[in-house]
N, CA, C, O and CB atoms as a CASP TS submission, in Angstrom:
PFRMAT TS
TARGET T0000
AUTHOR 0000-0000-0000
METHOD Language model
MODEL 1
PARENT N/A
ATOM      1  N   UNK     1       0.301 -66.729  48.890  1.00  0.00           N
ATOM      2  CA  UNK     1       0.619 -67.634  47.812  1.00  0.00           C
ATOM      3  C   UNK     1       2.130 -67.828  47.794  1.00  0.00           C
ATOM      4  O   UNK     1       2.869 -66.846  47.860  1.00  0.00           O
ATOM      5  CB  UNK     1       0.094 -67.097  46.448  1.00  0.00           C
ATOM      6  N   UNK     2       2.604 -69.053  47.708  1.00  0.00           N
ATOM      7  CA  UNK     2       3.902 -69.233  47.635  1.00  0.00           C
ATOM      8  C   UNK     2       4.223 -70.109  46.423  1.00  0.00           C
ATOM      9  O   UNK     2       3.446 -70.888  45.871  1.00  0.00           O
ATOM     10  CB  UNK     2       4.374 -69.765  48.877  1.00  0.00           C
ATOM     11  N   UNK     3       5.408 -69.872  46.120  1.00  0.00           N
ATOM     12  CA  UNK     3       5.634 -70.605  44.664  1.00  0.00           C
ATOM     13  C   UNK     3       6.580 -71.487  45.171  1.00  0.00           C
ATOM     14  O   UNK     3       7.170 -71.195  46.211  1.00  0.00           O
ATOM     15  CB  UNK     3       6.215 -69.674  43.274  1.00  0.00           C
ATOM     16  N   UNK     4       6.779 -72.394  44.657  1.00  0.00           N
ATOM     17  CA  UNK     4       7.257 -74.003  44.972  1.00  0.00           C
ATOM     18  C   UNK     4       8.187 -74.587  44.009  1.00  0.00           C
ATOM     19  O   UNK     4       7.668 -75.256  43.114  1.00  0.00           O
ATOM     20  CB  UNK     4       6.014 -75.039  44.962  1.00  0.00           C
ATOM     21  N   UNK     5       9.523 -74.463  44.013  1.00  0.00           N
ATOM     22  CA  UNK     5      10.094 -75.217  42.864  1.00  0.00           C
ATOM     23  C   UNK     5       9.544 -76.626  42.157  1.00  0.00           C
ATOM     24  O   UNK     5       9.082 -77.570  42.797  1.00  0.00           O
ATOM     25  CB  UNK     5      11.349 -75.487  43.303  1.00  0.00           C
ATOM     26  N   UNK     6       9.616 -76.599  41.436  1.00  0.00           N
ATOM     27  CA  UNK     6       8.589 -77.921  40.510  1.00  0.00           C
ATOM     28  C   UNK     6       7.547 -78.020  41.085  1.00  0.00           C
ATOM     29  O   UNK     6       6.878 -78.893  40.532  1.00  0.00           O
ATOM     30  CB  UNK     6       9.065 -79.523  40.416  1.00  0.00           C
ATOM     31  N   UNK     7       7.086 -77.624  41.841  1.00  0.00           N
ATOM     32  CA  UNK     7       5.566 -77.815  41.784  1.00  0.00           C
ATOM     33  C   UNK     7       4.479 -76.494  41.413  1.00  0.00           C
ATOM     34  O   UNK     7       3.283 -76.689  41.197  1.00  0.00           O
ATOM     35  CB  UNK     7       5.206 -78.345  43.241  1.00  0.00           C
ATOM     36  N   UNK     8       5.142 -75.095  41.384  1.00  0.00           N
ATOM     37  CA  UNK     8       4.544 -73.991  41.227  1.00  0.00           C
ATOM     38  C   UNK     8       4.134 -72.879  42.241  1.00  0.00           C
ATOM     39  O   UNK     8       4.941 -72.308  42.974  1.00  0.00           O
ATOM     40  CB  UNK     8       3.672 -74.355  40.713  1.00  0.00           C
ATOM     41  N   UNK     9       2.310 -72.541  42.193  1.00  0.00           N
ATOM     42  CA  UNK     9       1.829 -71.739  43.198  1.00  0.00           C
ATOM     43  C   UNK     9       1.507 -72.419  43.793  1.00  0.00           C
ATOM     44  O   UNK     9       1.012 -73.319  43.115  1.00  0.00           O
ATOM     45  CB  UNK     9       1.053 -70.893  43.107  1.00  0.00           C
ATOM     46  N   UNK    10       1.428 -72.702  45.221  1.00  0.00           N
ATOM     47  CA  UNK    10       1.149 -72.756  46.236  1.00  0.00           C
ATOM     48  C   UNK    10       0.287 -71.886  47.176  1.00  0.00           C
ATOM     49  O   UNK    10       0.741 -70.836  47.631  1.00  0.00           O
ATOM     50  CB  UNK    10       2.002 -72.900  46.473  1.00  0.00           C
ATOM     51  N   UNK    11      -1.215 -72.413  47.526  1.00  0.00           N
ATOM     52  CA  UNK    11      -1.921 -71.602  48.585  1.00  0.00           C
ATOM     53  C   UNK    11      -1.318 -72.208  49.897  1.00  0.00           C
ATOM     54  O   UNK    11      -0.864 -73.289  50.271  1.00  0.00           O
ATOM     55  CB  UNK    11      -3.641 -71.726  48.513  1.00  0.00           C
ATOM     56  N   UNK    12      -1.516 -71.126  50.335  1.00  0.00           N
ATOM     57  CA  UNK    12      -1.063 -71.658  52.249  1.00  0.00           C
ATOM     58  C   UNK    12      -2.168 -70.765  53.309  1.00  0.00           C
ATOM     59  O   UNK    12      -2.686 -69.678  53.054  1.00  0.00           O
ATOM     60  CB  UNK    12       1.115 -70.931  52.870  1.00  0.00           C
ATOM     61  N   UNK    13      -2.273 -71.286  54.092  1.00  0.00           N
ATOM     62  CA  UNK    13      -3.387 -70.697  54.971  1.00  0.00           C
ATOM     63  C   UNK    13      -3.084 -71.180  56.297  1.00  0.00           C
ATOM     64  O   UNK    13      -3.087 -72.394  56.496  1.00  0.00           O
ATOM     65  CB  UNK    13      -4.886 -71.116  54.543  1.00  0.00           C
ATOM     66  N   UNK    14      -2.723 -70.059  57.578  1.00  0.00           N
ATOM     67  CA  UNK    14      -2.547 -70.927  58.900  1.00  0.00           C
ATOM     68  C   UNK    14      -4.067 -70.399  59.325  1.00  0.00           C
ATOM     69  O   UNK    14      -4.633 -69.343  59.039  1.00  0.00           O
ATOM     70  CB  UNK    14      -1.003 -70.490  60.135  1.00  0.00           C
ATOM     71  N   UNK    15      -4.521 -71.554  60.130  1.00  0.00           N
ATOM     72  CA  UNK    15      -5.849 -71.437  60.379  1.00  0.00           C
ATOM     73  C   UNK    15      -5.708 -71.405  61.900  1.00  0.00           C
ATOM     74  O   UNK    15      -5.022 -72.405  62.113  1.00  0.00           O
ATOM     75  CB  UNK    15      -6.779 -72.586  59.733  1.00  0.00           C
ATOM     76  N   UNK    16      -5.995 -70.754  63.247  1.00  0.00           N
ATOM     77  CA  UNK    16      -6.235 -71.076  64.193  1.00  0.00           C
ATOM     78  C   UNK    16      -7.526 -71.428  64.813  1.00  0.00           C
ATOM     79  O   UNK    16      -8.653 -71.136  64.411  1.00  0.00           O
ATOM     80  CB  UNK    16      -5.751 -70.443  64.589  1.00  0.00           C
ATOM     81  N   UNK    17      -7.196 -72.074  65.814  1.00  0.00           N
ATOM     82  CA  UNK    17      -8.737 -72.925  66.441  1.00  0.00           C
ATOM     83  C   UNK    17      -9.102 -71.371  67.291  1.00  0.00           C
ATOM     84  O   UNK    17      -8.738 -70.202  67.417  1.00  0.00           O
ATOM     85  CB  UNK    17      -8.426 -74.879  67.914  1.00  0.00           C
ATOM     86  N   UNK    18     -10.313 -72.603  67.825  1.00  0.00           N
ATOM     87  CA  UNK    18     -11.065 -71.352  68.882  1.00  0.00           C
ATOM     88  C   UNK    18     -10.425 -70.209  69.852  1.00  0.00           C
ATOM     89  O   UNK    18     -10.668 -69.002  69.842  1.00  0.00           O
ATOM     90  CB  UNK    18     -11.842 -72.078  69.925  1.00  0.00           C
ATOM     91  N   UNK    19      -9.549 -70.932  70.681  1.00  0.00           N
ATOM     92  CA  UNK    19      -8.594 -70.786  71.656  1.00  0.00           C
ATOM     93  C   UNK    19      -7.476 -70.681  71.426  1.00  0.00           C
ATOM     94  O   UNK    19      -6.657 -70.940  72.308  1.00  0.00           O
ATOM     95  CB  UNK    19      -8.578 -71.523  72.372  1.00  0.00           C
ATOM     96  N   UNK    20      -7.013 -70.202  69.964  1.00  0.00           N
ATOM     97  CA  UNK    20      -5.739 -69.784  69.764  1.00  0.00           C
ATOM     98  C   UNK    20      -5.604 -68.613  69.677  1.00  0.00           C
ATOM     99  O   UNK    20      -6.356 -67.868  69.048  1.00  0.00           O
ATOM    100  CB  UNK    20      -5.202 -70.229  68.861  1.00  0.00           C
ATOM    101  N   UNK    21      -4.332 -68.189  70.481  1.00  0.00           N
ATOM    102  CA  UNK    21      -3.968 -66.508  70.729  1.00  0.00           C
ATOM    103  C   UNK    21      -3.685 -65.492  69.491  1.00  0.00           C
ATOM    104  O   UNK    21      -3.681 -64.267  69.371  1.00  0.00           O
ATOM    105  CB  UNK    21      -2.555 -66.406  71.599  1.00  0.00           C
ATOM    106  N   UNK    22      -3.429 -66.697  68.553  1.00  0.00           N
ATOM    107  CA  UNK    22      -2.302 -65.911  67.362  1.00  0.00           C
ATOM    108  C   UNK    22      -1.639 -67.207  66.913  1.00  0.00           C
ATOM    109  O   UNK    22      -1.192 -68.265  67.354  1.00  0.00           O
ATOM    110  CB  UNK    22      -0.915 -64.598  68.084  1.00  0.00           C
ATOM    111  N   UNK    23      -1.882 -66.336  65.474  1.00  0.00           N
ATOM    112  CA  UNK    23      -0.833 -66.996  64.660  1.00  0.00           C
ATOM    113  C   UNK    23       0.121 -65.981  64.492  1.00  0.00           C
ATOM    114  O   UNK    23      -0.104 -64.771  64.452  1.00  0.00           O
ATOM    115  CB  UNK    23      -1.298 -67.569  63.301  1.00  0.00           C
ATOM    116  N   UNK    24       1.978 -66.966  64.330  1.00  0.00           N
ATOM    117  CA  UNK    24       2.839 -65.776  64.482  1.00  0.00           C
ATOM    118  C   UNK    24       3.745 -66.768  63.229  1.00  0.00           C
ATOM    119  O   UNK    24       3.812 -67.991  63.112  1.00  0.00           O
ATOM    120  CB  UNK    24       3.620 -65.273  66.373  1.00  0.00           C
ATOM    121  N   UNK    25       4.487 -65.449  62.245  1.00  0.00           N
ATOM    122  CA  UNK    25       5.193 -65.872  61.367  1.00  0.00           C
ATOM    123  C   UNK    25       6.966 -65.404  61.809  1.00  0.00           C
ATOM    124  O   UNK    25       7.212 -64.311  62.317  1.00  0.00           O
ATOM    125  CB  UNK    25       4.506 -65.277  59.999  1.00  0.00           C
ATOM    126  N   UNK    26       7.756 -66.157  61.589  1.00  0.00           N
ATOM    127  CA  UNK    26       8.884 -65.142  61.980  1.00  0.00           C
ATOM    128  C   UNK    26       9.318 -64.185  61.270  1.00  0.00           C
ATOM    129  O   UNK    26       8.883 -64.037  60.128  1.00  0.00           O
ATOM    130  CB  UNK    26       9.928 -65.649  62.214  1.00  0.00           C
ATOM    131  N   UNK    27      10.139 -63.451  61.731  1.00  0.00           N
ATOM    132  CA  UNK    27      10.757 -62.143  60.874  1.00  0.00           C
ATOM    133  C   UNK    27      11.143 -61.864  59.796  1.00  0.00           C
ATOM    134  O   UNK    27      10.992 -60.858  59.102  1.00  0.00           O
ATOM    135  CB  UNK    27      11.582 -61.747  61.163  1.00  0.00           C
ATOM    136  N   UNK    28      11.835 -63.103  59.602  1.00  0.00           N
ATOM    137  CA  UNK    28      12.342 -63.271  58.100  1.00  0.00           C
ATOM    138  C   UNK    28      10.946 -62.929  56.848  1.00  0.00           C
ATOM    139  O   UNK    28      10.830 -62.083  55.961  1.00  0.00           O
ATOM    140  CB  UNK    28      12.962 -65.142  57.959  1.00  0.00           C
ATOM    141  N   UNK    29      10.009 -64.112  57.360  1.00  0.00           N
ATOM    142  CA  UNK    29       9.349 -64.203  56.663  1.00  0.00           C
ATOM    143  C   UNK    29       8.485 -62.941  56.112  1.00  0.00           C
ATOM    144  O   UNK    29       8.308 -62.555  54.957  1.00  0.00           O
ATOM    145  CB  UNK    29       8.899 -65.076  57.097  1.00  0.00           C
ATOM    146  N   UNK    30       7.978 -62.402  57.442  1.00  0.00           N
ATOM    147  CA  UNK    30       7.383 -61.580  57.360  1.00  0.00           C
ATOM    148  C   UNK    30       7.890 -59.731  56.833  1.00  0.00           C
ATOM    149  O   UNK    30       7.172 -58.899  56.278  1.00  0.00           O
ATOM    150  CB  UNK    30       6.936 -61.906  58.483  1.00  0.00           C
ATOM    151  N   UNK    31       9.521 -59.577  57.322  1.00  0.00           N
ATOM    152  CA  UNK    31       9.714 -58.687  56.454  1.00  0.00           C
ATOM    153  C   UNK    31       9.968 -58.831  55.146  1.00  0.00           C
ATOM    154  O   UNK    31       9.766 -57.867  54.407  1.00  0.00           O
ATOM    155  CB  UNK    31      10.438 -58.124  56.817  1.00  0.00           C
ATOM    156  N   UNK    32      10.415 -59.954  54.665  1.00  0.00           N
ATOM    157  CA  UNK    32      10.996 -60.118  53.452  1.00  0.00           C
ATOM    158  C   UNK    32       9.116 -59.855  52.535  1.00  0.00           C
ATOM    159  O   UNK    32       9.063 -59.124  51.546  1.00  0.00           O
ATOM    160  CB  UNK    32      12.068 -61.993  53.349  1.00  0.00           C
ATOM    161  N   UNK    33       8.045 -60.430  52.977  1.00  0.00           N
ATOM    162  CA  UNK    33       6.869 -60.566  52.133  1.00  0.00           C
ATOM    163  C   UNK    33       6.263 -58.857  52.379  1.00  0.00           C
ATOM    164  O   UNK    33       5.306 -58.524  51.681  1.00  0.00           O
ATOM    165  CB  UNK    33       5.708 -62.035  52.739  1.00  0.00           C
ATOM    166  N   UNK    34       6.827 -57.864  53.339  1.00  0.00           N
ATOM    167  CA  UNK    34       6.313 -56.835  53.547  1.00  0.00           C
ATOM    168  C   UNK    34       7.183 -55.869  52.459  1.00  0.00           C
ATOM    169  O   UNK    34       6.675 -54.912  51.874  1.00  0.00           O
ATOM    170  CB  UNK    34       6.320 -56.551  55.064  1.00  0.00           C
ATOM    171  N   UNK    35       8.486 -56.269  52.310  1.00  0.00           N
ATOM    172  CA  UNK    35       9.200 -55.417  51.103  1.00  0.00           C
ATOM    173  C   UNK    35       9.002 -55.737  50.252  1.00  0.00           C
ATOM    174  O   UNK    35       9.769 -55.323  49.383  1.00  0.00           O
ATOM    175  CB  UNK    35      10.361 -55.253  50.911  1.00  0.00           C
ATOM    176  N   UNK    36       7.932 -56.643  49.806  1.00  0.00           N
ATOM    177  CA  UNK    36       7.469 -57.233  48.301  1.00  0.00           C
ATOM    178  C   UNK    36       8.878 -57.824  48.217  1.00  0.00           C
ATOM    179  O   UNK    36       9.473 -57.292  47.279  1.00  0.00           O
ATOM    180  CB  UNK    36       6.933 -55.990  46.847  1.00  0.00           C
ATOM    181  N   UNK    37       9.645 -58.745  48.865  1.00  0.00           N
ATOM    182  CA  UNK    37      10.897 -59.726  48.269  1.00  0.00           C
ATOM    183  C   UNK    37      10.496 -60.879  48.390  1.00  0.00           C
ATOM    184  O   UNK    37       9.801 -61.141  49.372  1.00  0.00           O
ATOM    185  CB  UNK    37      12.295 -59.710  48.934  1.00  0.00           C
ATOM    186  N   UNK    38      10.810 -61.892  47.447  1.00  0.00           N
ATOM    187  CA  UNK    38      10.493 -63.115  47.561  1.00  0.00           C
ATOM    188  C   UNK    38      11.551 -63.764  48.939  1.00  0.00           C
ATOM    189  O   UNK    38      12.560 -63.254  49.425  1.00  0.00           O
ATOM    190  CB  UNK    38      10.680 -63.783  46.006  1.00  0.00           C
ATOM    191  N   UNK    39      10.695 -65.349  49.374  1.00  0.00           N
ATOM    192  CA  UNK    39      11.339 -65.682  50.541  1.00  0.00           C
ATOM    193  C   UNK    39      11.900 -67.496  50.097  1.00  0.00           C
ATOM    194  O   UNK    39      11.144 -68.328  49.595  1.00  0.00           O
ATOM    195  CB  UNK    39      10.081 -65.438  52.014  1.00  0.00           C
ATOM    196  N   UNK    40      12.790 -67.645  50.310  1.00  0.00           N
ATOM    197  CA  UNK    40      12.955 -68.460  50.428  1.00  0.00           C
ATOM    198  C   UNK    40      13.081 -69.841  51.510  1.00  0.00           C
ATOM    199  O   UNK    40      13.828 -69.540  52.441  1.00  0.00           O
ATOM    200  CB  UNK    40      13.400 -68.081  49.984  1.00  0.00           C
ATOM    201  N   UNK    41      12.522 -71.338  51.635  1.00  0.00           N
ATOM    202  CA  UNK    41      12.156 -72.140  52.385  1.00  0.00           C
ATOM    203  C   UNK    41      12.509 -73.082  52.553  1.00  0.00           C
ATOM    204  O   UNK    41      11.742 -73.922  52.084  1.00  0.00           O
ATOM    205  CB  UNK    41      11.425 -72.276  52.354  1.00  0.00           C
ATOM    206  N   UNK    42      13.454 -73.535  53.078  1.00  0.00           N
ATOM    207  CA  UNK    42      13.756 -75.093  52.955  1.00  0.00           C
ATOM    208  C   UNK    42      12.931 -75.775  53.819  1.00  0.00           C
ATOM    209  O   UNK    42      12.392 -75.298  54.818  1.00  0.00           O
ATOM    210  CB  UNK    42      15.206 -75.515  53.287  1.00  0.00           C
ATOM    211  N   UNK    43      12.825 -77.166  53.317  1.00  0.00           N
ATOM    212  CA  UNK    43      12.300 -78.774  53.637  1.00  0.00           C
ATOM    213  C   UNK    43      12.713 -78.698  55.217  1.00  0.00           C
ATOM    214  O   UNK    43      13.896 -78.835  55.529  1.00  0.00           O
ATOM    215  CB  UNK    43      13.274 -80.288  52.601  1.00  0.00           C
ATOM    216  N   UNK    44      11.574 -78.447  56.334  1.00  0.00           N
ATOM    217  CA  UNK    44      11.828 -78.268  57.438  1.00  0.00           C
ATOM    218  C   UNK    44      12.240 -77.004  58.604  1.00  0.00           C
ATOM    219  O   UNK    44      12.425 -77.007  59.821  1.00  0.00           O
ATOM    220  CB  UNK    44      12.442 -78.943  57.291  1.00  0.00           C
ATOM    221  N   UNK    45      12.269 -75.992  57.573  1.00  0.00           N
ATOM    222  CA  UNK    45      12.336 -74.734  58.401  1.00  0.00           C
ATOM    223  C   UNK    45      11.224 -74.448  58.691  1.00  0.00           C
ATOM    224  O   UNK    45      10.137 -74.692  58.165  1.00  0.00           O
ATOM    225  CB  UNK    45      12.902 -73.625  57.887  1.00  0.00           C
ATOM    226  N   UNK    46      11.788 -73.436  60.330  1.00  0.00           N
ATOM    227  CA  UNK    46      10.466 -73.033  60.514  1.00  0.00           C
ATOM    228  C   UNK    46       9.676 -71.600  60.101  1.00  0.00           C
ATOM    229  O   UNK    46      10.206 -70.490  60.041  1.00  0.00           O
ATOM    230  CB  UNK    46      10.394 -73.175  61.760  1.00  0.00           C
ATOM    231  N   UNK    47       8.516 -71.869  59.880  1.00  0.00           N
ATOM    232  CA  UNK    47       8.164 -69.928  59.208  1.00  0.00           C
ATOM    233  C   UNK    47       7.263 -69.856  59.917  1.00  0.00           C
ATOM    234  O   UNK    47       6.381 -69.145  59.436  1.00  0.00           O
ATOM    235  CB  UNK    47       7.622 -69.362  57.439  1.00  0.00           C
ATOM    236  N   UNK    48       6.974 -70.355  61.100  1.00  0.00           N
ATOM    237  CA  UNK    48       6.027 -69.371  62.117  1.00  0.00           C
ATOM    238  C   UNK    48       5.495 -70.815  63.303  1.00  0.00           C
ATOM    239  O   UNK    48       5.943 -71.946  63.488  1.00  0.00           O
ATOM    240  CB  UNK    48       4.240 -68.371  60.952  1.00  0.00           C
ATOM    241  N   UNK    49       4.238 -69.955  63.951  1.00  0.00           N
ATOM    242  CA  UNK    49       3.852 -71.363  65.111  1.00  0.00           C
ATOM    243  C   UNK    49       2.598 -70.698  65.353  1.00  0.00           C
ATOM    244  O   UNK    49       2.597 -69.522  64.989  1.00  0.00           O
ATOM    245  CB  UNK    49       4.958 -71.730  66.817  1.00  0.00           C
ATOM    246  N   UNK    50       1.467 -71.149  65.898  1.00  0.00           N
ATOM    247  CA  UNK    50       0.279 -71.139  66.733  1.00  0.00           C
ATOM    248  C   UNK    50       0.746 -70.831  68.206  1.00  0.00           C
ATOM    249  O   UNK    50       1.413 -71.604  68.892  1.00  0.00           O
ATOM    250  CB  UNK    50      -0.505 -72.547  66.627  1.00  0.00           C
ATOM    251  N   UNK    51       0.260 -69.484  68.621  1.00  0.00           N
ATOM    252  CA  UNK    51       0.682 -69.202  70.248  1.00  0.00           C
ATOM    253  C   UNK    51      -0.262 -69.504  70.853  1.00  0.00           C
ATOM    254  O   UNK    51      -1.325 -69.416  70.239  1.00  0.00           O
ATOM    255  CB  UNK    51       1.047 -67.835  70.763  1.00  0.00           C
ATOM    256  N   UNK    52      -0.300 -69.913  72.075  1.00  0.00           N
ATOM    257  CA  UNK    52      -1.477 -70.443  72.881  1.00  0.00           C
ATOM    258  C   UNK    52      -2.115 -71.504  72.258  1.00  0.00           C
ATOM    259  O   UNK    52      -3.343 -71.425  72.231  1.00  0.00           O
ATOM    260  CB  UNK    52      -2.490 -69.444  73.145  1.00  0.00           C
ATOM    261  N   UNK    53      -1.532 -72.604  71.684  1.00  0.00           N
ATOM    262  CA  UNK    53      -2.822 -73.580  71.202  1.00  0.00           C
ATOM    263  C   UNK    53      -2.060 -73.600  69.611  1.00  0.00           C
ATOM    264  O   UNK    53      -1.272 -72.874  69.005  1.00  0.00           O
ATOM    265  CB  UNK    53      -4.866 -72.714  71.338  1.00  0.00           C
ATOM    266  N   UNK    54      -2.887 -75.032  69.314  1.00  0.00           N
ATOM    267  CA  UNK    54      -2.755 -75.162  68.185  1.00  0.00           C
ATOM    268  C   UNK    54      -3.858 -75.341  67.018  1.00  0.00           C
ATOM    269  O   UNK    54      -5.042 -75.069  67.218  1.00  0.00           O
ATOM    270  CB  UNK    54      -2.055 -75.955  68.272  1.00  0.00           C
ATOM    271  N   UNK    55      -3.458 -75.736  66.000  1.00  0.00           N
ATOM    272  CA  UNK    55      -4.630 -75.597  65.071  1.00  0.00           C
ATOM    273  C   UNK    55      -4.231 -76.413  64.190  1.00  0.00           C
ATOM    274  O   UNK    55      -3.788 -77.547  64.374  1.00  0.00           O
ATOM    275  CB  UNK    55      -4.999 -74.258  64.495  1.00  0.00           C
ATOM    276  N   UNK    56      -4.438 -75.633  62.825  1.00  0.00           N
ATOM    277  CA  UNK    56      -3.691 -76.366  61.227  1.00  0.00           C
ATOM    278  C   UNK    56      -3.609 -75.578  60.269  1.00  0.00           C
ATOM    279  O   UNK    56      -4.312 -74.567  60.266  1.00  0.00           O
ATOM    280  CB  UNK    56      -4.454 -77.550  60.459  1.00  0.00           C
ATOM    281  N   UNK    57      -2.703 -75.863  59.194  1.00  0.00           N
ATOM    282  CA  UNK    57      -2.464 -75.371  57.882  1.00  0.00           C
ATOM    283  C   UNK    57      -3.349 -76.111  56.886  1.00  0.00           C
ATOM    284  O   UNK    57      -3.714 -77.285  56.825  1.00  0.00           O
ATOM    285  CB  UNK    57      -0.997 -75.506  57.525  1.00  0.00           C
ATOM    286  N   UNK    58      -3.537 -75.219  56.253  1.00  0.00           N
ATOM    287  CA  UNK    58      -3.783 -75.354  54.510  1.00  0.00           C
ATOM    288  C   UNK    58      -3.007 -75.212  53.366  1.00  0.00           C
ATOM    289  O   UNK    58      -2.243 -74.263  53.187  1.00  0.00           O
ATOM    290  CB  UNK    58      -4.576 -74.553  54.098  1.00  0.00           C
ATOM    291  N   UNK    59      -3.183 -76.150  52.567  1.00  0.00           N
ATOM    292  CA  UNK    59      -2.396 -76.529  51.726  1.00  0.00           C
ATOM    293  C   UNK    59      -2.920 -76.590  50.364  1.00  0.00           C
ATOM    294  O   UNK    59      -3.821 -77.429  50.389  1.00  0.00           O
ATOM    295  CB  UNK    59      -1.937 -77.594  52.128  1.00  0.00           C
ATOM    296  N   UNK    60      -2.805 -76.147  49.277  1.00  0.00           N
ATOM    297  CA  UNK    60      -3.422 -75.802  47.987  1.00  0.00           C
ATOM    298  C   UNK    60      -2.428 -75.838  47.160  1.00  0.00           C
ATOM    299  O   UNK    60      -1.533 -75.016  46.959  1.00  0.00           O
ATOM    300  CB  UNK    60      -4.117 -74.541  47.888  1.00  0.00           C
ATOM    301  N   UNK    61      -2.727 -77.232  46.515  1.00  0.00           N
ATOM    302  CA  UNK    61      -1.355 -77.573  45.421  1.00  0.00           C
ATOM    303  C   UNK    61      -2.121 -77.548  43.677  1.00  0.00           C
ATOM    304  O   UNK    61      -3.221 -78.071  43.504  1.00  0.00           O
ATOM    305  CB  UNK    61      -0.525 -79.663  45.875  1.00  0.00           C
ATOM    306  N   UNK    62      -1.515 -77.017  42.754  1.00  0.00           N
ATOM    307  CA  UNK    62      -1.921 -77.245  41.234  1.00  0.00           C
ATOM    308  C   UNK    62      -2.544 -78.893  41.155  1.00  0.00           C
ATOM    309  O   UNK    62      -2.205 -79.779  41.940  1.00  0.00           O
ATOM    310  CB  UNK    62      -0.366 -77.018  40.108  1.00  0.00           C
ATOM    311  N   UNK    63      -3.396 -79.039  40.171  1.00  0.00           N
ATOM    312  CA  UNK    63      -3.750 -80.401  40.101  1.00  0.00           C
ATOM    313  C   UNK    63      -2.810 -80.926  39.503  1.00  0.00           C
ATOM    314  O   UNK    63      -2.135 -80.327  38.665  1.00  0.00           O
ATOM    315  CB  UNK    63      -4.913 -80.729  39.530  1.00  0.00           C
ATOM    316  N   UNK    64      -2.573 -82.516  39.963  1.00  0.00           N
ATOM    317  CA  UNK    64      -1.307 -83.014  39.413  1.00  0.00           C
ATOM    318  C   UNK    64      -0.085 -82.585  39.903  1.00  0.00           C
ATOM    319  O   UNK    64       0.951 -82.755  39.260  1.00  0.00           O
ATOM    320  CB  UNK    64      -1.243 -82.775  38.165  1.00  0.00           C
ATOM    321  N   UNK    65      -0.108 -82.170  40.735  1.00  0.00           N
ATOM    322  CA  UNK    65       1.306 -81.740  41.139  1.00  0.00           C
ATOM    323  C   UNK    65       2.524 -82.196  41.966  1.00  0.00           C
ATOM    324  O   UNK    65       3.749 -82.199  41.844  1.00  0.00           O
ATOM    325  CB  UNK    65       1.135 -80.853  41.603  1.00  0.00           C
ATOM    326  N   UNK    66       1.694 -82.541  42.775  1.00  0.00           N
ATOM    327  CA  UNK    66       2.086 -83.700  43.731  1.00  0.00           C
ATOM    328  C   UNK    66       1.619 -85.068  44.051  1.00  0.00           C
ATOM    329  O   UNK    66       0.460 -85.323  43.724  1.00  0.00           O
ATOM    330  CB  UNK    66       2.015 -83.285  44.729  1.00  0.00           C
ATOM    331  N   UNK    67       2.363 -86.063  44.675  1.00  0.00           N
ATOM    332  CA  UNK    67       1.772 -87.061  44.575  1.00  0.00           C
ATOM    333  C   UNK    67       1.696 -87.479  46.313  1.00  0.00           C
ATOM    334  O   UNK    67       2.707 -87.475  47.016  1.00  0.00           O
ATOM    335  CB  UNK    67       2.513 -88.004  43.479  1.00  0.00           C
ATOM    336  N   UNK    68       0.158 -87.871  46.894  1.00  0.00           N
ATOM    337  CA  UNK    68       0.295 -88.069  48.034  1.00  0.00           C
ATOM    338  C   UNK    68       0.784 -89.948  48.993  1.00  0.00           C
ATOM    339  O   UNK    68       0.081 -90.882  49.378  1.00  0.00           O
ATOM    340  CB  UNK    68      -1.030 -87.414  48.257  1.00  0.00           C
ATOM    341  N   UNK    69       1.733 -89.784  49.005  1.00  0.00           N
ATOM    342  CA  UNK    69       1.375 -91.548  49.764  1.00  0.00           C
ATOM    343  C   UNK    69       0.594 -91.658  50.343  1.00  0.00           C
ATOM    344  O   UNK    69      -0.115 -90.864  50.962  1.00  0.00           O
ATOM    345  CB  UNK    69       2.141 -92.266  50.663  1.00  0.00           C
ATOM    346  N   UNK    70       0.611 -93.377  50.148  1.00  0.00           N
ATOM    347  CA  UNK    70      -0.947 -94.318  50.011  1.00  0.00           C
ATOM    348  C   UNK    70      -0.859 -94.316  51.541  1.00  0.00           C
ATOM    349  O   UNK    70      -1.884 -93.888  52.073  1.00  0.00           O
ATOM    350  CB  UNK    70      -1.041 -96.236  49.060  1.00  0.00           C
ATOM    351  N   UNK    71       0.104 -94.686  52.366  1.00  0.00           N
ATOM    352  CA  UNK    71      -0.285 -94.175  53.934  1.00  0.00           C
ATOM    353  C   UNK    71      -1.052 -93.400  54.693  1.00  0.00           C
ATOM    354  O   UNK    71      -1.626 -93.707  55.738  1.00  0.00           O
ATOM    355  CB  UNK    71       0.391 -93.775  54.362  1.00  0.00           C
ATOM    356  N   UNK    72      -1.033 -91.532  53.657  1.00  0.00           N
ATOM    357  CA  UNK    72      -1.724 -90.914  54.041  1.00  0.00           C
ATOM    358  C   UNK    72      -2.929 -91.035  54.382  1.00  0.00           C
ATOM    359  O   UNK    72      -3.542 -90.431  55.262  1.00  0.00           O
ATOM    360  CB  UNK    72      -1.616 -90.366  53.592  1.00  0.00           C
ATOM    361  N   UNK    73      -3.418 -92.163  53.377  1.00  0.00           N
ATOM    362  CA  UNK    73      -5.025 -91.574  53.136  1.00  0.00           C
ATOM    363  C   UNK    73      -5.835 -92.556  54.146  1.00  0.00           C
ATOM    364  O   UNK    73      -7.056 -92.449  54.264  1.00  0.00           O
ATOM    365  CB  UNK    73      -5.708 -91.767  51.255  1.00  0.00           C
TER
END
């Protein structure tokens, strides 16, 4: 769970496919969430990758929280 300035909690989930080796988070991330410290994220960093293959994330926003463009859909 990650918390999100103005928008709140945040679920996150990396999901790998069939044929993915691993999911890997980097260091930062991962010691800072192992000392119970919060982490901080900017718009475009990276906090991890799919080794061997790729897959997708999940994304779990409060209702109302965000707004998606009409492109997306």
């Amino acid at each position: 769970m990650l918390s999100v300035y103005k928008v709140g909690p945040v679920g996150y989930t990396a999901i790998g496919a069939t044929c993915v080796g691993s999911v890997l988070f980097t260091e930062d991330l991962t010691g800072s969430l192992k000392d119970g410290n919060d982490y901080s994220v900017k718009k475009g960093e990276n906090v991890g990758w799919f080794e061997f293959g790729g897959s997708t994330v999940v994304l779990l926003f409060p209702k109302n929280s965000i707004t998606i463009d009409d492109d997306l859909f």
